[in-house]
DRENTORKOL-3810 file (N, C-alpha, C; in nm, 4 decimals):
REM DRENTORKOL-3810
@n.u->-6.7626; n.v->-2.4724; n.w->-0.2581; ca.u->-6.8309; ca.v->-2.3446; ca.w->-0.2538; c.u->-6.7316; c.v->-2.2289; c.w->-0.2513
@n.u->-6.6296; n.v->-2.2659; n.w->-0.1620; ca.u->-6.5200; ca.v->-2.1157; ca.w->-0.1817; c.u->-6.4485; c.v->-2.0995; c.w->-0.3144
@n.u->-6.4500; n.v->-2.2454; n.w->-0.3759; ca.u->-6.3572; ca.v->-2.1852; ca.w->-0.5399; c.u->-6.4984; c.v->-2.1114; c.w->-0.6035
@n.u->-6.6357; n.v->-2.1456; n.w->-0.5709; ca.u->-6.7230; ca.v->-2.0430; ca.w->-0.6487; c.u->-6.6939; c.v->-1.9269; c.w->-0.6559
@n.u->-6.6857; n.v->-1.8824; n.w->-0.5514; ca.u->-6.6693; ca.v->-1.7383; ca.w->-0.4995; c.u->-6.5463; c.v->-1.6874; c.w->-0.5121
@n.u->-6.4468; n.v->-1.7545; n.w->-0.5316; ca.u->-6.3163; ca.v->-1.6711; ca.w->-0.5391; c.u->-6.3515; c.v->-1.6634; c.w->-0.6914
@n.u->-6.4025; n.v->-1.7267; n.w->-0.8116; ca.u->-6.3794; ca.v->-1.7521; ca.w->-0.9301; c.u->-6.4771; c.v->-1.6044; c.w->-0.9219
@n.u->-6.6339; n.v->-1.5764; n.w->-0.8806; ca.u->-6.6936; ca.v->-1.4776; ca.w->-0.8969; c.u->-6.6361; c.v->-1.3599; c.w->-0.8418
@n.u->-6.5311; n.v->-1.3513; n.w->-0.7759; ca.u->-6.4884; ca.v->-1.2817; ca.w->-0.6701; c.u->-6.3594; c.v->-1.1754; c.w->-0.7921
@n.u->-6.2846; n.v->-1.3018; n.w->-0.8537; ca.u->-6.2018; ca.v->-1.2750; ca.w->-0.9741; c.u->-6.2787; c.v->-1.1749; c.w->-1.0997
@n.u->-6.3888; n.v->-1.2521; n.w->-1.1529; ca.u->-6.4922; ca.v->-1.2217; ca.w->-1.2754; c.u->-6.4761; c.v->-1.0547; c.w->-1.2538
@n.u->-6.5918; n.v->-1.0357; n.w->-1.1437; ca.u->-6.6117; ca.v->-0.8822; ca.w->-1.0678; c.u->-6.4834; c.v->-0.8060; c.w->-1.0820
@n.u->-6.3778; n.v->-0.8267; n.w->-0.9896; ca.u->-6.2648; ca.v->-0.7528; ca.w->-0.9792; c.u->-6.2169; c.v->-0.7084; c.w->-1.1253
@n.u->-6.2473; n.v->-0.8484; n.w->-1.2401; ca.u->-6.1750; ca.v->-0.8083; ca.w->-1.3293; c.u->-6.2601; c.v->-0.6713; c.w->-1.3980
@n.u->-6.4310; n.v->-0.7364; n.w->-1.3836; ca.u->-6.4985; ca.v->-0.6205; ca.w->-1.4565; c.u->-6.4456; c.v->-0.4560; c.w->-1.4366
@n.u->-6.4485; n.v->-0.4468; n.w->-1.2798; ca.u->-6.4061; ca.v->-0.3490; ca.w->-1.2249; c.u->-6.3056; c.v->-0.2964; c.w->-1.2687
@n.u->-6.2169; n.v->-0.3881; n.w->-1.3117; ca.u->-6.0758; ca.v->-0.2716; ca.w->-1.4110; c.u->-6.1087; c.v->-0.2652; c.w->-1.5224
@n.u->-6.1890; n.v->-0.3399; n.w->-1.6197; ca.u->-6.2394; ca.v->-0.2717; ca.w->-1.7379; c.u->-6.3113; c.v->-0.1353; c.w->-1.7530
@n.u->-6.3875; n.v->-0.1718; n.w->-1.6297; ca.u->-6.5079; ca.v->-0.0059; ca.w->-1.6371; c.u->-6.4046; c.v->0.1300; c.w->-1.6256
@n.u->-6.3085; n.v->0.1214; n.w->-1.5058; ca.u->-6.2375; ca.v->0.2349; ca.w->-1.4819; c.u->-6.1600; c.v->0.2395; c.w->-1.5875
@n.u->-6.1321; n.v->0.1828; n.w->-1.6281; ca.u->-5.9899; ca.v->0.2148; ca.w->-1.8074; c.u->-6.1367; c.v->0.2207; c.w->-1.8853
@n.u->-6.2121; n.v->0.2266; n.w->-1.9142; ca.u->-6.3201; ca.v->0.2771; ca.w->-1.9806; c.u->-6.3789; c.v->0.4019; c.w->-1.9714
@n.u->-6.4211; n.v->0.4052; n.w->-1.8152; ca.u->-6.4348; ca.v->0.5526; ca.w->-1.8042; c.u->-6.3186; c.v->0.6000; c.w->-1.8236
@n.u->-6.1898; n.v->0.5921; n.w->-1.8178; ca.u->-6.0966; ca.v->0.7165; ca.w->-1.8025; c.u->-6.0426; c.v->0.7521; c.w->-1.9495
@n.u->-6.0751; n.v->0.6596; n.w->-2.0475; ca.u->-6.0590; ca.v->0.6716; ca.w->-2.1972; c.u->-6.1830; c.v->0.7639; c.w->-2.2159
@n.u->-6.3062; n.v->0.7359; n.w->-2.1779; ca.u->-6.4198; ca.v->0.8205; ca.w->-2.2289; c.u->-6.3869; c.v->0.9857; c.w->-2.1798
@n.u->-6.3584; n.v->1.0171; n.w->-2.0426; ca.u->-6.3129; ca.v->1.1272; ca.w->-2.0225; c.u->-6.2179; c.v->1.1768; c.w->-2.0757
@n.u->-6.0907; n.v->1.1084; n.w->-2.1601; ca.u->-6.0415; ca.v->1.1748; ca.w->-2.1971; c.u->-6.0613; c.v->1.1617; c.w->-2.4019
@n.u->-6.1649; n.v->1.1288; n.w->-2.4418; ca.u->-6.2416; ca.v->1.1719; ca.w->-2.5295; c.u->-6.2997; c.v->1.2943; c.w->-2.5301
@n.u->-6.4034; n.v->1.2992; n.w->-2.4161; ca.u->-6.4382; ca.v->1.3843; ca.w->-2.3956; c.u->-6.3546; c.v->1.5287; c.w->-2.3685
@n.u->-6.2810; n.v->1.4829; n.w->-2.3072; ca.u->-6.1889; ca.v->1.6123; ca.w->-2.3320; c.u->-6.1441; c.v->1.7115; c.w->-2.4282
@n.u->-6.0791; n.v->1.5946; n.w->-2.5219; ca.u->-6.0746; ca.v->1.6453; ca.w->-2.6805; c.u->-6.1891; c.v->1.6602; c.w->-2.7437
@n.u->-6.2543; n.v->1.6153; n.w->-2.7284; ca.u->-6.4132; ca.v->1.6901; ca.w->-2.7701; c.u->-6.4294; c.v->1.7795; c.w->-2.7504
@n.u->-6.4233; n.v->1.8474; n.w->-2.6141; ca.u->-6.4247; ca.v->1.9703; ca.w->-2.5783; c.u->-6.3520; c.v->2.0821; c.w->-2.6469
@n.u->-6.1918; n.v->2.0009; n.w->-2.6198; ca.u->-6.1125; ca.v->2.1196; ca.w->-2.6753; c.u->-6.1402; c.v->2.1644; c.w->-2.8569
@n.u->-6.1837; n.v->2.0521; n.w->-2.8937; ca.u->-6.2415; ca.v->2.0861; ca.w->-3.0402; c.u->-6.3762; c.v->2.1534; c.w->-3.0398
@n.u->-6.3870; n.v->2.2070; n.w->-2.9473; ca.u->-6.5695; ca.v->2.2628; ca.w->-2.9592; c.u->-6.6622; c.v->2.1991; c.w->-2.9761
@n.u->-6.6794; n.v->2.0677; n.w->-3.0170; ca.u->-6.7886; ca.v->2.0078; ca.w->-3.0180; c.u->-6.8654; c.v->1.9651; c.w->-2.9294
@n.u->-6.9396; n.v->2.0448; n.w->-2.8906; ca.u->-7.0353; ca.v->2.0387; ca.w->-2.7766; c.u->-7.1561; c.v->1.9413; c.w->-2.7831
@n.u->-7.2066; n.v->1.9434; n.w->-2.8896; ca.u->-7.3344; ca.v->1.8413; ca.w->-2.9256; c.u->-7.2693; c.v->1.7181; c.w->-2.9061
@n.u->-7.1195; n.v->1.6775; n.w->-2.9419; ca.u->-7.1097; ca.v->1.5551; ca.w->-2.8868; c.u->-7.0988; c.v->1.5273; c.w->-2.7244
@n.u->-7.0366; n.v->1.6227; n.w->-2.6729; ca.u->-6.9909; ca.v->1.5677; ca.w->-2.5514; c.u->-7.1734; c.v->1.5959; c.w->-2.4726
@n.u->-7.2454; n.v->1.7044; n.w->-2.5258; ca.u->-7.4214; ca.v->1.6835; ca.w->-2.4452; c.u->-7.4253; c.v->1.5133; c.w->-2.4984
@n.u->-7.3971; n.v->1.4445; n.w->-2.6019; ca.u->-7.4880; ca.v->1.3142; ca.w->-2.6387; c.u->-7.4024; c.v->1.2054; c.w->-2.5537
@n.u->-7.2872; n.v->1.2104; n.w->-2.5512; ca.u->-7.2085; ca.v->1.1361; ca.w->-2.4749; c.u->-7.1689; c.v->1.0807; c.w->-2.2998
@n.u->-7.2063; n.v->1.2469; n.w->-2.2537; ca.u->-7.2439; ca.v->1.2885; ca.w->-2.1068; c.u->-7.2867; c.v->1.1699; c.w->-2.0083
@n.u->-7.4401; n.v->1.1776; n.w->-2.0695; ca.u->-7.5390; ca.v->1.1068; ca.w->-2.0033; c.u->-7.4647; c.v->0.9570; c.w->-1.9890
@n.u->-7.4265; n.v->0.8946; n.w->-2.0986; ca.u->-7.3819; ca.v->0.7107; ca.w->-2.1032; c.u->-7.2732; c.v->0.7409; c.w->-2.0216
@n.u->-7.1875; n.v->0.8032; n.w->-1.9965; ca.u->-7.0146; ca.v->0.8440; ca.w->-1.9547; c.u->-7.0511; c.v->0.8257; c.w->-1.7712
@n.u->-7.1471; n.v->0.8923; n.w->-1.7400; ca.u->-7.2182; ca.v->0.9074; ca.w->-1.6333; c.u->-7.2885; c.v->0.7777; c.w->-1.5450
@n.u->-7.3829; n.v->0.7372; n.w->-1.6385; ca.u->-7.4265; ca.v->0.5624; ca.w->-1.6389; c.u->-7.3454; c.v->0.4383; c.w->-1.5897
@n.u->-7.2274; n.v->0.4984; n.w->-1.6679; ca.u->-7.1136; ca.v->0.4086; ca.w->-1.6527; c.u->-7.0056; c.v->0.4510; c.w->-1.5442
@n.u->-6.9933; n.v->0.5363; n.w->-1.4615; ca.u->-6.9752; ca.v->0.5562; ca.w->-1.3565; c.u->-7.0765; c.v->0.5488; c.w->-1.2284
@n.u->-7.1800; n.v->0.5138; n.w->-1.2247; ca.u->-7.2625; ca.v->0.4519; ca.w->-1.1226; c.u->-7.2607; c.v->0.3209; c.w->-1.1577
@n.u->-7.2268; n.v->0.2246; n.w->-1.2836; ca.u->-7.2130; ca.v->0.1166; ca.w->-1.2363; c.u->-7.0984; c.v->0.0722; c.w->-1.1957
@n.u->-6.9773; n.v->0.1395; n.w->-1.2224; ca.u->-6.8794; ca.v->0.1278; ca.w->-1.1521; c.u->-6.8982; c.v->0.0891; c.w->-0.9762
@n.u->-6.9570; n.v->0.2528; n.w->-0.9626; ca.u->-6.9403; ca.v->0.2608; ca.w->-0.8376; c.u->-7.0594; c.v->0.1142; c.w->-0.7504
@n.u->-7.1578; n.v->0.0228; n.w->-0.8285; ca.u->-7.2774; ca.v->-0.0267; ca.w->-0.7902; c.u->-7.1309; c.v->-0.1198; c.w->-0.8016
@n.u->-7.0767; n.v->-0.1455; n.w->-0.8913; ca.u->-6.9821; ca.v->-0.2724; ca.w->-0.9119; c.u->-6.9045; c.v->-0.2864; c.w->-0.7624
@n.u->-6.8965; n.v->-0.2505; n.w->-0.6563; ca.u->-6.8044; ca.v->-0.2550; ca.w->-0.5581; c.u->-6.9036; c.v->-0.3456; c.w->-0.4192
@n.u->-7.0467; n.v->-0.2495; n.w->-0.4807; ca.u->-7.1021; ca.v->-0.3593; ca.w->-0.3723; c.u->-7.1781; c.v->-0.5049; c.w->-0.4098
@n.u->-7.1526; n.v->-0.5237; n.w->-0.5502; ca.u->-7.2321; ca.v->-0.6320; ca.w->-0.6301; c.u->-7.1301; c.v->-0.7836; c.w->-0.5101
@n.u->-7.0061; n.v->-0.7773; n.w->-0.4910; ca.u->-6.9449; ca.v->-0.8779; ca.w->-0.4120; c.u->-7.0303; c.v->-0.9045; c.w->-0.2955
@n.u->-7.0665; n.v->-0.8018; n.w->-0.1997; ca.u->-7.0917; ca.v->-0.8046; ca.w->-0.0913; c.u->-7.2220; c.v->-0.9045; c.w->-0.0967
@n.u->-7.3303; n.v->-0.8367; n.w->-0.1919; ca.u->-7.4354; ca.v->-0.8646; ca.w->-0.2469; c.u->-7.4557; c.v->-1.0202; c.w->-0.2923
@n.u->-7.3421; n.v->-1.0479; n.w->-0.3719; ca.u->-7.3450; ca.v->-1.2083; ca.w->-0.3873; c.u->-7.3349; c.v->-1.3053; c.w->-0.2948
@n.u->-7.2408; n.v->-1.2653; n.w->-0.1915; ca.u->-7.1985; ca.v->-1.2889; ca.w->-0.0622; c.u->-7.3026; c.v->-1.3310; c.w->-0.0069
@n.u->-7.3514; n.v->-1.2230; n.w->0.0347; ca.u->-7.5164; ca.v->-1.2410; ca.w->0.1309; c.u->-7.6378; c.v->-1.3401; c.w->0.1035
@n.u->-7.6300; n.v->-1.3504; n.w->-0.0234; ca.u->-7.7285; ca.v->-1.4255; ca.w->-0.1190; c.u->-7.6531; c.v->-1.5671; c.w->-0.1055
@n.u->-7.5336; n.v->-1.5889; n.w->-0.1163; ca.u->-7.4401; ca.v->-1.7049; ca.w->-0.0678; c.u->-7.4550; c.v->-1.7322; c.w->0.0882
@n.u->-7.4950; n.v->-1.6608; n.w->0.1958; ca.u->-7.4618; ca.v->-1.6729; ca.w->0.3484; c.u->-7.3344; c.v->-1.6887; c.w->0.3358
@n.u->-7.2457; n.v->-1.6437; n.w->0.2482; ca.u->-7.0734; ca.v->-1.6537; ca.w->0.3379; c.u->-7.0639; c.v->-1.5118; c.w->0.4198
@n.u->-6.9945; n.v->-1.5298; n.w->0.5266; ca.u->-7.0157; ca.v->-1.3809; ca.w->0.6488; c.u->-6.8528; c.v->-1.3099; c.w->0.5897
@n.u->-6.7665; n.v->-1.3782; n.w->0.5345; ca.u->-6.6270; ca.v->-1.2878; ca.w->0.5247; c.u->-6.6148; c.v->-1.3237; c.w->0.3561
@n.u->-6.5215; n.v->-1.2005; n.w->0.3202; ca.u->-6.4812; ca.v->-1.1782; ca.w->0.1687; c.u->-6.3638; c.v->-1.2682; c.w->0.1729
@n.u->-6.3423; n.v->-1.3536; n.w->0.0842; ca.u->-6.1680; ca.v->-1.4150; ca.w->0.0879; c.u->-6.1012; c.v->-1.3265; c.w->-0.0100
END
């Protein structure tokens, strides 16, 4: 049962560095978007850029969450 969880424990963590090098490429799209004036893109883009920073942030307690649903009481 603990190699489950370290293996899901791994999966997560890794997601978690994809999303943030994702968001931080999209912001800095967005940036240059900006500086080029194109505003209609960065209104269409906004909203998903956004999305994807609450699942980031949901991504931190998805461990805890598996955890509980597991009954293990500590993170390894």
């Amino acid at each position: 049962m603990d190699e489950i969880v370290k293996v899901l424990l791994k999966i997560i963590k890794f997601m978690q560095v994809i999303i943030v090098l994702a968001s931080v490429a999209s912001f800095i799209y967005l940036g240059i978007l900006t500086y080029s004036k194109k505003f209609d893109k960065v209104k269409e883009y906004l909203p998903w850029i956004l999305l994807g920073l609450i699942i980031l942030l949901a991504s931190y307690s998805i461990p805890v969450i598996i955890l509980s649903f597991l009954e293990i009481k500590t993170i390894p």
